[in-house]
N, C-alpha and C positions, 0 to 999 in steps of 0.2 A: 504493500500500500504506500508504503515511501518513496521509494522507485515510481509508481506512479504517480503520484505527487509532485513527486519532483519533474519530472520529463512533461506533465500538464501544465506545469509554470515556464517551464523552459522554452512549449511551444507558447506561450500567452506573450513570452519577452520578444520573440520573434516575429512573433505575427505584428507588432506595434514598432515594432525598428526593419524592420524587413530587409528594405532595401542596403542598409549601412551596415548591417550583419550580415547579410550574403556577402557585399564587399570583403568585410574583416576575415571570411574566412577563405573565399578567394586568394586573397594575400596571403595568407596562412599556408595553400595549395603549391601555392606558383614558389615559395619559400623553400619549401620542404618539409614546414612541421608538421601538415598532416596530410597523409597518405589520400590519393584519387585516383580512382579509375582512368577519370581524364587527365591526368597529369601524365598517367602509365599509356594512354592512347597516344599523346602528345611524342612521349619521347618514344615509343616505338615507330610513330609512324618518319620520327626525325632519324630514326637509326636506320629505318629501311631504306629512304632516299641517298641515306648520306653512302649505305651500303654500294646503291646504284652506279651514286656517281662512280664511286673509286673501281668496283668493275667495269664501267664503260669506259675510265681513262686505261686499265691497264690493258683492255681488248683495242683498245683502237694504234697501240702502241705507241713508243719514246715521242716520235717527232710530231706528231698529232697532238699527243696530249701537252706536249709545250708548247700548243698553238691555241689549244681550246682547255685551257686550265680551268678546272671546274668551278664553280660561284659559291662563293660563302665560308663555311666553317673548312672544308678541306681545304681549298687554296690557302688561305690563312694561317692556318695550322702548318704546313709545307713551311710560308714566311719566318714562323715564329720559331720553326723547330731551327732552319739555318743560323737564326739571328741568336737563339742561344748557343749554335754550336759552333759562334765564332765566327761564321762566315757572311757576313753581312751585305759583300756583294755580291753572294750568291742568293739572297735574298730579296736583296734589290731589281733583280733580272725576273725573276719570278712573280713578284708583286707588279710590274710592270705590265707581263704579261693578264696575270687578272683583272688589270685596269682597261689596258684594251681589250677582252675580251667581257668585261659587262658594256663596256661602250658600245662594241656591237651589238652584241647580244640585247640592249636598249633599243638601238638604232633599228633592227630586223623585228624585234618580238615586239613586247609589250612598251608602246611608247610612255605611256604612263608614268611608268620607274624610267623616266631619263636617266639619263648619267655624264652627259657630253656639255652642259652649260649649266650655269648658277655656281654660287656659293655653297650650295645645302650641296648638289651634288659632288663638287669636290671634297667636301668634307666625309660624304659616304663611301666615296672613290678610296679616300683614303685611311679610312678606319679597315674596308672591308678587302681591302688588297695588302695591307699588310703595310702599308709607304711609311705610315705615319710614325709605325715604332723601328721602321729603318733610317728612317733621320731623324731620328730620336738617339738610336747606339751610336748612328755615322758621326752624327754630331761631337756627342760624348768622346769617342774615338780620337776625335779628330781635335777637344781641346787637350787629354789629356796624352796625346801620344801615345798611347796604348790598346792593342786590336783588341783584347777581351773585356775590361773595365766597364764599357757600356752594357756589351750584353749581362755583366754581371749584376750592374744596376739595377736593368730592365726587369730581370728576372726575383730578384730582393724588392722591388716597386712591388711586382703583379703578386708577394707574394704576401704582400702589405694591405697590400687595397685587397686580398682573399679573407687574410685573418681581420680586418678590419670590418670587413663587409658581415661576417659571421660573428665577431665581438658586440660590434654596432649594431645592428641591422635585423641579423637572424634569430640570435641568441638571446635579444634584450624584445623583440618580436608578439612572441606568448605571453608577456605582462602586457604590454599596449592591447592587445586582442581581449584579454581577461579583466583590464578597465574597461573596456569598451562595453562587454556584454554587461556589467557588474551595474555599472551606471544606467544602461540601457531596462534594464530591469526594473527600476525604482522611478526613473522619472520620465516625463512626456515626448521630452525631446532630448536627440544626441548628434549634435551637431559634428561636422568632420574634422572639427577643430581639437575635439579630444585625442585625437590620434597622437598629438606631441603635448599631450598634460605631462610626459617627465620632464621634458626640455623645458617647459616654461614655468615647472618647480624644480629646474636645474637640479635632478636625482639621475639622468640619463645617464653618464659613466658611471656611476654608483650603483644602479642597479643591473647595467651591464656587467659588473664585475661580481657582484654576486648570485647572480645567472652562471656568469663560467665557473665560479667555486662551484656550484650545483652539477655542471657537467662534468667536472674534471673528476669529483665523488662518485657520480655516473658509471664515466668511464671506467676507472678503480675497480669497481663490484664487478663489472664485466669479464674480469678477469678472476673470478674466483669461480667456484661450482654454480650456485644457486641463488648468489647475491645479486648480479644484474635485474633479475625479475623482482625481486622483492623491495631492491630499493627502489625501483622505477615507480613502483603503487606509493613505496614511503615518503617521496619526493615530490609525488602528483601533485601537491599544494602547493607548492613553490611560488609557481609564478601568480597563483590568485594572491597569497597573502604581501609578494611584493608589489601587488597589484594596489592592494589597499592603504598599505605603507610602505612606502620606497626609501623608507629611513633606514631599512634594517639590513644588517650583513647579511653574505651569504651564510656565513655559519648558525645566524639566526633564524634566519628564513627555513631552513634546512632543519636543525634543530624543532620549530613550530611545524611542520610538515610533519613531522616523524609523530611527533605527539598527538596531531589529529589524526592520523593514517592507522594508531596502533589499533587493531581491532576492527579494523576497515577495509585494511587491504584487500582480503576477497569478494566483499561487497563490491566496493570498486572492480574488481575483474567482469562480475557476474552485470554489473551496469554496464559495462561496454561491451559485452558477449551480448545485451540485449538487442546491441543496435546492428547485429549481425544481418536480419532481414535488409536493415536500407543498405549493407555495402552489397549484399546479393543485388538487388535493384542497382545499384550506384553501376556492376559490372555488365549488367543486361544494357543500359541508357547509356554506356561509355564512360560515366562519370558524370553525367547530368543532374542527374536528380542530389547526386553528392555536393554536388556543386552550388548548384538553386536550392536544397533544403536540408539535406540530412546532415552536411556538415557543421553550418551554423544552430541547428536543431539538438545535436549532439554536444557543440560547444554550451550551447543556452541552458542545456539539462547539467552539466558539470558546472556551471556556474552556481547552479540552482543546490549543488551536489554541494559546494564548497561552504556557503550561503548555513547548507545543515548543518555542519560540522565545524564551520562558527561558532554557531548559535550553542552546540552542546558542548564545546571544550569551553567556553565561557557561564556555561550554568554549571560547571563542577569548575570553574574556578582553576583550571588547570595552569602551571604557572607559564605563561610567557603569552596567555589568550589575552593580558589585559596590553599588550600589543598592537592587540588588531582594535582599531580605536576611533576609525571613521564613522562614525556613529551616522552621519546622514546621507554615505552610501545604499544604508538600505533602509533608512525611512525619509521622507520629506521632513524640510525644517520646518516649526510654528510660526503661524505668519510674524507673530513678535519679534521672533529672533532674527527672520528678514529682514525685516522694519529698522532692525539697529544696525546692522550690519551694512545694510547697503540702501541707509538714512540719503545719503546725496542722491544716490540714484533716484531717489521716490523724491527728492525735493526739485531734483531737476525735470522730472515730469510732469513734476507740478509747473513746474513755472514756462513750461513745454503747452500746455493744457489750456494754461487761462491766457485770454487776450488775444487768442490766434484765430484771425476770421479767414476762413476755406472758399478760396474761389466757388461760385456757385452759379446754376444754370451751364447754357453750351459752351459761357466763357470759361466755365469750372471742368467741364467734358473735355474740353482742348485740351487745356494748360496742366489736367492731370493725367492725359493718354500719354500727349506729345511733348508737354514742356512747352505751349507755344501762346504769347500774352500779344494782343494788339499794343500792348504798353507795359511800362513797368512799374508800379505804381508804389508806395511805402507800404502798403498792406502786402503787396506783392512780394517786396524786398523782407518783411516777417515773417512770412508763411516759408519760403526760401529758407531761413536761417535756421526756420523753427524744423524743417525737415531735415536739414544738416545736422543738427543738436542731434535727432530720432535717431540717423544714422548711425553719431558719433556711442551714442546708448549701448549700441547693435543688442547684445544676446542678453546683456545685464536684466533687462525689462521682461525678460523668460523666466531668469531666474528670481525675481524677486517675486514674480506669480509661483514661483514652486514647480517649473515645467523642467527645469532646468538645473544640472547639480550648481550649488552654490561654494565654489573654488574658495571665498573670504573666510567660510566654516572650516577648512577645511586645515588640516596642519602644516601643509605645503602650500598656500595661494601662491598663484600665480606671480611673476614678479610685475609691479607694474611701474609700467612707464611713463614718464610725462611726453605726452604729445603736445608738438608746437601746436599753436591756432596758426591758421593761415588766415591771409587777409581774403580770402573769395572765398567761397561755395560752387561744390561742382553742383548741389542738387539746387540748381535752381532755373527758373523757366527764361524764355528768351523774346526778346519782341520780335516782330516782323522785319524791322527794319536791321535789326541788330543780324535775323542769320543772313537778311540778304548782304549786308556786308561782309556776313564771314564766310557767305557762298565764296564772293568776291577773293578773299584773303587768300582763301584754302585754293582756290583753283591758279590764280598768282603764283603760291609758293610750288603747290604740285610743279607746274610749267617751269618755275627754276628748279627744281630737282631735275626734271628728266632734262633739261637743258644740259645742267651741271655735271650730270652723269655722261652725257655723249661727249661731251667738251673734253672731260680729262682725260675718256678711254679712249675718243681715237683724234683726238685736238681738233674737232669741227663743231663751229658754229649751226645745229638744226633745229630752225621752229618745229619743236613737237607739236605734236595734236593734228586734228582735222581743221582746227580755226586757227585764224589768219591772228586774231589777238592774242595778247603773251599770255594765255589761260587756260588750263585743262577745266572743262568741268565737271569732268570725274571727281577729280577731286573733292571741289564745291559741294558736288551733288552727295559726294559717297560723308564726307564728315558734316553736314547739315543731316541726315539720315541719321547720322550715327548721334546726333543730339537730338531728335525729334521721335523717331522710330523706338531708339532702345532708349525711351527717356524712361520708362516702365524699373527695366533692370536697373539703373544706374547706381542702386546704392548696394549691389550685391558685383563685386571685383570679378569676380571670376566669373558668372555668366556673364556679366558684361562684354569680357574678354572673347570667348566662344563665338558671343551671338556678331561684336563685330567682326570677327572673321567670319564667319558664314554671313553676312548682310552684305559685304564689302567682295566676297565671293561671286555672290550672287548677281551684285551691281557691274562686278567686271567680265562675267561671262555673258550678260544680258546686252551689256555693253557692244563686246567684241563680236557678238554675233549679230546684234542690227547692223553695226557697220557694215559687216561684210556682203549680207543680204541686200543693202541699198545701196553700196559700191561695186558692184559685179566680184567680190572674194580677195579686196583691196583690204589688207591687213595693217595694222598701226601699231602693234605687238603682236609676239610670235611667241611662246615659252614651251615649242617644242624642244628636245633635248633634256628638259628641267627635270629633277628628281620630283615625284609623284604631281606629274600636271594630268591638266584635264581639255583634251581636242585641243592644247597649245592656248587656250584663253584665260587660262588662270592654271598657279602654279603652288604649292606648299611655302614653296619659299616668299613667294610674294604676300601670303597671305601671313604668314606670320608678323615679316614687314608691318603688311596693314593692322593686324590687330595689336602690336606694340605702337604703331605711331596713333594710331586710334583710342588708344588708353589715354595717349599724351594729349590728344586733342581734347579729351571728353571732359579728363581729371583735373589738368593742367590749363593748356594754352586757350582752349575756349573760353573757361572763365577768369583767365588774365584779361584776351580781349576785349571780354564785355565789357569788365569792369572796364576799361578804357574808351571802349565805345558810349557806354551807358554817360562818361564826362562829356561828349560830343550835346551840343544844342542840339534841340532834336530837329528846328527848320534848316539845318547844316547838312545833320545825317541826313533828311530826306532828302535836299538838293543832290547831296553825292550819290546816294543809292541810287535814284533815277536816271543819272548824268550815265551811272557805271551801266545800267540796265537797258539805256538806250544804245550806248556803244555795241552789249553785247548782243542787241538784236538786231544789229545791223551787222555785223559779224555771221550771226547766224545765216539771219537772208544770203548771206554773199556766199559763204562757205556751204552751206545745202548746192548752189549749184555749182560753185568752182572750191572744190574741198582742197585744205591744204595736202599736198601730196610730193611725191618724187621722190631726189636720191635724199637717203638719210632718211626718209620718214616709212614712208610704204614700201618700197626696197630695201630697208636697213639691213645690211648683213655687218656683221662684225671685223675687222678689218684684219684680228689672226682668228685660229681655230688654233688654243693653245692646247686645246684635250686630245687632240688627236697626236700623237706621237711622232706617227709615220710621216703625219706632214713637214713637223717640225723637224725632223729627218733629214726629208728632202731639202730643207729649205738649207740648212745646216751643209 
């Protein structure tokens, strides 16, 4: 009856965090701390290609296969293994060859995965052929005067960032997972910000290190008859109770494990022998259903598991339970003790609350979809500040409802920081006149960017664009969108982040295909070549581009401008806006039938092709 009990609570914690426990145990998958079907699909079906390749290069024989060096982990590995064994340009040769032969193999297959132009693609070029850790030893090499030293480095580096990776990462992993659920259990909401609660109660190398006291005890019993298995159940608390207090040593932690485990052990076996049915399911689905439920579903019930066995080393009073000591991990605080704790937060709400009048009617529908005001009014410029303040709140206003664990309670808070004020607000709305000036701005600068870009790589002067004026207005168009459209998201960074690259995607494929439709397949950009582009109209790499300078637009420089705009008389701005509006429509008229075009613009080829080798070869 306890067993069920527990595993009905387990599934109740799940069903209410769903989607950020599936994650948690996902991670947990792809890590290695627990076992999947799908991870064991994964890597078989990665052993059977990789099988492939290496029989097809030794059947096709020597000089072929140094012609068509296989892609990925085999060629790589060939690199790595000469560059450890001293031979570096015998590595170099080799890498080379896997460069040119994804270039083609881009060129012929799948245009998609470019490889032959961008930035992003040289950087894949060079991770995945091996270049980058050959002038990495050459270099070393070559200041220290000595052929082996680098590779020796190299290999003390890769072997730094392994143990590193597993200290840091892997090993400290199972406590992050076991807050997750822990909290996930007790309160409404678990935001993904929990994910690094050690680091920001700076206990991360601390509790990494008694994590690996934990393993290295592990390892120990492993080598005796029948101690591996028993300590393994002895030890099963480990990461819950550093979960709870990240104060405690390993030898604590370890110690408090043993004393709840005594008389458990087999319980514990016979709990995880129950969840025997879902790994049968988990190996029928590939690892599906392990994946989407039973893993997370399993983690939630051992949570649930830990949770008991709290509870009873603490009602006998057992010595080291008054340890565990988070008291409102597993019950909500009284609203009182909210009320004291996080007293500013509830007075800044207060003063958030009164006196703030809400656009209202179609002029309140606009200006709360789009962020877009016919004017800018002083109520306007309050409601503005007063959603800045909201933002600046963010999760505090969760927790003082009880939704949310409250970090002040807690024996490790968070460290906090003082934040500058800035003198602007990104969250605030924008008049009419204000984006058509910033149409204006944004499309100006765009037009000197790609100016500036042609200018230094091949020293010529070429009006970009279709229009005869110094002005893209992609640009204009795509950062006015990106303030009007995602004015919804703006106080959350990271969808922000997403939706301008997919909006500014969107706006440039849309783009590049009317053009070509209304010009007879006259192109103005080309990003065939590019690593993961799309029919050559849009590229990974550009979009990235766009969603970093579109943070800067949204967060930053837009509302620097306003505020400077917003100084402008407003019968000034309107003279200028119109002055700039009639220019561009007269632009337009002209450019609809005689579009900017020729060498440099519609024609543009590059003036080298330095990816290709063979050319550079011949030229040589």
């Amino acid at each position: 009856m306890i067993r069920r009990e527990i595993k009905a609570r387990g599934r109740q914690a799940l069903k209410r965090h769903y989607m950020i426990l599936v994650m948690t145990g996902l991670i947990a998958v792809f890590l290695g701390l627990q076992g999947s079907s799908f991870d064991n699909t994964l890597r078989m079906y990665s052993s059977d290609h990789t099988q492939q390749d290496l029989t097809g290069v030794e059947e096709t024989g020597r000089q072929e296969a140094d012609t068509r060096v296989a892609m990925g982990s085999t060629g790589l590995m060939d690199v790595l293994e000469h560059i450890i064994m001293g031979d570096p340009e015998k590595g170099r040769e080799i890498s080379e060859k896997i460069r040119e032969a994804e270039i083609e193999r881009s060129e012929e297959g799948n245009r998609i995965l470019g490889r032959s132009r961008g930035a992003l693609s040289k950087m894949v070029n060079a991770v995945t052929s091996g270049s980058l850790f050959v002038m990495f030893v050459s270099g070393i090499n070559s200041l220290s005067g000595s052929e082996n030293l680098g590779s020796l480095i190299l290999v003390m580096l890769a072997l730094a960032g392994i143990a590193g990776f597993y200290l840091l990462i892997v090993n400290t992993y199972a406590v992050i997972s076991a807050r997750m659920f822990l909290e996930g259990r007790c309160y409404e909401k678990l935001p993904i910000q929990r994910f690094i609660f050690l680091l920001r109660a700076r206990r991360w190398i601390k509790v990494s290190m008694a994590m690996l006291l934990c393993a290295i005890y592990q390892l120990l019993w492993t080598f005796t008859l029948i101690g591996g298995p028993i300590k393994y159940y002895s030890y099963y608390m480990v990461p819950y109770i550093l979960a709870e207090n990240p104060d405690l040593t390993g030898r604590e932690a370890v110690t408090l494990s043993r004393k709840m485990m005594r008389g458990h052990k087999w319980e514990c076996f016979v709990m995880e022998c129950s969840f025997i049915g879902w790994w049968i399911l988990g190996a029928f689905t590939l690892g599906l259903s392990e994946v989407l439920f039973s893993i997370p579903y399993q983690s939630a019930a051992f949570c649930e598991y830990y949770v008991y066995l709290r509870d009873r080393v603490k009602s006998l009073s057992i010595p080291g339970a008054e340890l565990l000591n988070d008291r409102y991990l597993y019950e909500t605080a009284p609203k009182k003790v909210l009320e004291e704790a996080y007293a500013d937060v509830i007075e800044c709400k207060k003063d958030l609350e009164a006196g703030v009048v809400r656009p209202e009617g179609i002029r309140g529908l606009i200006s709360g979809w789009f962020g877009i005001s016919w004017d800018i009014t002083k109520e306007d410029r309050a409601y503005e500040e007063n959603r800045e303040r909201q933002v600046r709140l963010g999760m505090l206003d969760d927790v003082v409802e009880g939704k949310l664990y409250p970090v002040r309670l807690s024996r490790f808070p968070a460290a906090v920081k003082q934040k500058r004020i800035e003198t602007f607000h990104y969250m605030r709305h924008y008049s009419v006149w204000s984006l058509i000036l910033l149409f204006f701005i944004f499309s100006i600068f765009g037009w000197c960017w790609e100016v500036s870009i042609h200018l230094v790589l091949d020293g010529v002067f070429v009006n970009r664009g279709t229009f005869h004026g110094p002005w893209l207005p992609i640009y204009g168009a795509g950062g006015v969108l990106l303030l009007t459209v995602l004015n919804r998201v703006r106080s959350h960074p990271v969808i922000e982040f997403f939706s301008i690259m997919l909006l500014c995607g969107i706006v440039e494929y849309g783009t590049s295909y009317y053009l070509e439709k209304v010009y007879d397949g006259k192109k103005w950009w080309d990003y065939s070549g590019y690593f993961l582009n799309l029919n050559g109209r849009i590229c990974a790499e550009g979009l990235l581009v766009f969603g970093i300078g579109g943070m800067v637009i949204v967060y930053v420089a837009a509302p620097l401008l306003d505020n400077w705009i917003r100084g402008i008389k407003k019968y000034v701005l309107i003279y200028i806006c119109l002055a700039l509006l009639a220019l561009y429509i007269a632009d337009c008229a002209y450019s609809a039938g005689h579009p900017n075009e020729g060498k440099g613009i519609t024609d543009y080829q590059p003036l080298t092709r330095t990816w290709d080798s063979r050319v550079c070869k011949q030229k040589i």
